[in-house]
C-alpha positions in Angstrom: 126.7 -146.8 -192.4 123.8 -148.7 -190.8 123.3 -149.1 -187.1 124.4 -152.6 -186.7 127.7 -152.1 -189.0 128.3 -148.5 -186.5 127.3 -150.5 -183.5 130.0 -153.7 -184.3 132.8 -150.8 -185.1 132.3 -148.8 -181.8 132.4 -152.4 -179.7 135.7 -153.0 -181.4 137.3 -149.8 -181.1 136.6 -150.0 -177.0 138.2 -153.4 -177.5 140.7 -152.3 -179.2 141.9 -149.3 -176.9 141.3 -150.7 -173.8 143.9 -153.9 -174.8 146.6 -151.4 -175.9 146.4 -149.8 -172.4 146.3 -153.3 -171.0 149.1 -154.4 -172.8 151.0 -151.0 -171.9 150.8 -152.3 -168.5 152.5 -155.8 -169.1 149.3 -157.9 -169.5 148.6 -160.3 -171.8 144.7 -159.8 -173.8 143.2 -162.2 -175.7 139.4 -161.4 -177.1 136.7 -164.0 -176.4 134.4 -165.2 -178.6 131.3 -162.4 -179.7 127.9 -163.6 -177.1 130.3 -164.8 -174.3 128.3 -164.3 -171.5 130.3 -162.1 -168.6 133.8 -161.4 -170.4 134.6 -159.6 -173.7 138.4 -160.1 -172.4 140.7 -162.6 -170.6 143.6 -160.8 -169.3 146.6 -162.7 -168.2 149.4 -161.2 -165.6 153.3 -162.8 -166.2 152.3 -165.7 -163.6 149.5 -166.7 -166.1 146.8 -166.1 -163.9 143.9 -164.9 -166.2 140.9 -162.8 -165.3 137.9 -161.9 -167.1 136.6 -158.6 -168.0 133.1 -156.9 -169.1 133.5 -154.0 -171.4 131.6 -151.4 -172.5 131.9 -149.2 -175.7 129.9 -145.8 -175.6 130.3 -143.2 -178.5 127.6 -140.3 -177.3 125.4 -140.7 -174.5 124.7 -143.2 -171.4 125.7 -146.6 -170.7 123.0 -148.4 -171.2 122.3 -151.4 -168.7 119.8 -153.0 -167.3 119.0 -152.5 -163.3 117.7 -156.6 -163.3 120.9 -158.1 -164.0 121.8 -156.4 -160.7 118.4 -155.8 -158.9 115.6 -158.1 -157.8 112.8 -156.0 -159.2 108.8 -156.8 -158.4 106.4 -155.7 -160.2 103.1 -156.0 -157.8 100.0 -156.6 -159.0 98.1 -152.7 -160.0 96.0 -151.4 -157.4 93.3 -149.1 -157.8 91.7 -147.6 -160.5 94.6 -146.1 -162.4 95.9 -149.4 -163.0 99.3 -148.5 -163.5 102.2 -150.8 -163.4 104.6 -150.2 -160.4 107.9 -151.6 -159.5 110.1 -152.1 -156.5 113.2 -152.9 -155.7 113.6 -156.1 -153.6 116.7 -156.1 -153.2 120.6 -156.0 -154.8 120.7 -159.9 -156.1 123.7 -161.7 -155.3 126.8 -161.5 -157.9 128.2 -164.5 -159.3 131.3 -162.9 -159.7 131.3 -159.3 -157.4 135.4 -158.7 -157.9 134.6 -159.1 -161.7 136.5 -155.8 -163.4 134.1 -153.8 -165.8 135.7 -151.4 -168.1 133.3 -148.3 -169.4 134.9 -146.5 -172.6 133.8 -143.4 -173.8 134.9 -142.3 -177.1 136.0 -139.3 -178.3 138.1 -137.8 -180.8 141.5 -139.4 -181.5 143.3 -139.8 -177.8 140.5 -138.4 -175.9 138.8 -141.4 -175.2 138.0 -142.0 -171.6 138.6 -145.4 -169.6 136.2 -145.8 -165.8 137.5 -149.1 -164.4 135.7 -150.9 -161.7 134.4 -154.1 -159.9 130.8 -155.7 -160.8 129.9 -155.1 -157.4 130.7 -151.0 -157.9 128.8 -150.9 -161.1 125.8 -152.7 -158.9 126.0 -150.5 -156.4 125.5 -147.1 -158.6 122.9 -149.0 -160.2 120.9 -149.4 -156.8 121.5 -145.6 -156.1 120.1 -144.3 -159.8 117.3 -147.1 -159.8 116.1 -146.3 -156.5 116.5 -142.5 -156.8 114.5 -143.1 -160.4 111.7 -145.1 -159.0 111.3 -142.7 -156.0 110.8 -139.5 -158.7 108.2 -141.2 -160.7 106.8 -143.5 -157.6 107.9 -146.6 -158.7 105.9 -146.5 -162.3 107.8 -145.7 -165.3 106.4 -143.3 -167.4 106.9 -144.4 -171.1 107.2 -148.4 -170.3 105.9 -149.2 -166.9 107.8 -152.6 -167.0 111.4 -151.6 -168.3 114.4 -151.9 -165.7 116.5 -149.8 -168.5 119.1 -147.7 -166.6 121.4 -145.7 -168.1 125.4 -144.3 -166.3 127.0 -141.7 -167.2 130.5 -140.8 -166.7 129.3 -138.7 -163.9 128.2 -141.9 -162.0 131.6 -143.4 -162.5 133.7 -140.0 -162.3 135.4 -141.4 -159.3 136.8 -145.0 -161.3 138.1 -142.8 -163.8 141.5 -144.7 -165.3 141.6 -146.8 -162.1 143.5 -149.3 -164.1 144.6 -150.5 -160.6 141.3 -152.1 -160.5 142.6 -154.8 -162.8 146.3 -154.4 -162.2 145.9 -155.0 -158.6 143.1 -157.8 -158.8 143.0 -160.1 -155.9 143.6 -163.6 -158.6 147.2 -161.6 -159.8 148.0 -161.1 -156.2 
C-alpha cells in the first residue's frame, strides 16, 4: 500500500475506535468534514450540547506535532562566526480554545489499542516541557534543521491521561 492510502486508513481507524468508546458512553459522534481546522469530531451529550474534539491516529512511533501551534518561538538573528540558527521560546501563546479535548490513539493489535484523553491546554503544557528541555540539550539550535519546531509525544508524556474519558465526559459545556 502507498503512504498516503496507509496514512488515510490509520486516521480512520483512530476515528473509528475512539467514536465506538464515545458512543459506549452515551454520546452522540458525528465526523467533520476532512481539513476542518481544530475538530476531527463533534460529540453531543443527551442535552445536545456538542463539543469538538482533535484526534490523533499513531500506528508506531511519536506523535508528531508542532511546538508553534502552541509556542511563540524566535528565531534571533545568528551571532558569531558559526552562524548557526538558534531558537527560543518566547513564551506558551494563548489558546483559542484551552478546555478543547484532544484524543491521542495508539494502535496496536486488535483490542490493544490505547486511548490518552486530554485538554489543549495539557497537550501545550507537555509541549513547553519537551521543547524547552530539547532546546536546552542542543542550546537552542537544532541539529539536522535549525528552523523546525517538530516535536514529537509519546505515550510516556501522556501516561498520566491514559483512558481519561472523563476528560470529555465531564467537559465543563455538558455540565
Amino acid at each position: 500500500m502507498t503512504s498516503g492510502w496507509t496514512n488515510k486508513l490509520t486516521e480512520l481507524l483512530g476515528e473509528h475506535l475512539a467514536s465506538c468508546h464515545l458512543i459506549r458512553q452515551g454520546l452522540l459522534v458525528s465526523f467533520t468534514p476532512k481539513n476542518t481546522p481544530i475538530a476531527d469530531l463533534f460529540v453531543t451529550n443527551e442535552s445536545l450540547k456538542t463539543i469538538p474534539i482533535q484526534l490523533k491516529t499513531i500506528r508506531t512511533g511519536t506523535c508528531q506535532m508542532d511546538a508553534k501551534d502552541f509556542l511563540e518561538i524566535a528565531f534571533p538573528e545568528p551571532r558569531g562566526s558559526s552562524g548557526s540558527v538558534r531558537q527560543r521560546i518566547r513564551r506558551r501563546l494563548t489558546l483559542s480554545n484551552p478546555d478543547l479535548p484532544y484524543i491521542f490513539v495508539w494502535l496496536g493489535k486488535a483490542s490493544e489499542d490505547e486511548f490518552y484523553i486530554c485538554l489543549a491546554r495539557h497537550v501545550q503544557q507537555i509541549i513547553h516541557r519537551k521543547y524547552s528541555t530539547w532546546l536546552r540539550k542542543c542550546k537552542g539550535v537544532r541539529p539536522k534543521n535549525p528552523r523546525s519546531t517538530h516535536c514529537g509525544l509519546t505515550k510516556n508524556d501522556l501516561v498520566k491521561y491514559h483512558d481519561k474519558w472523563n476528560m470529555i465526559l465531564n467537559h465543563r459545556i455538558f455540565s
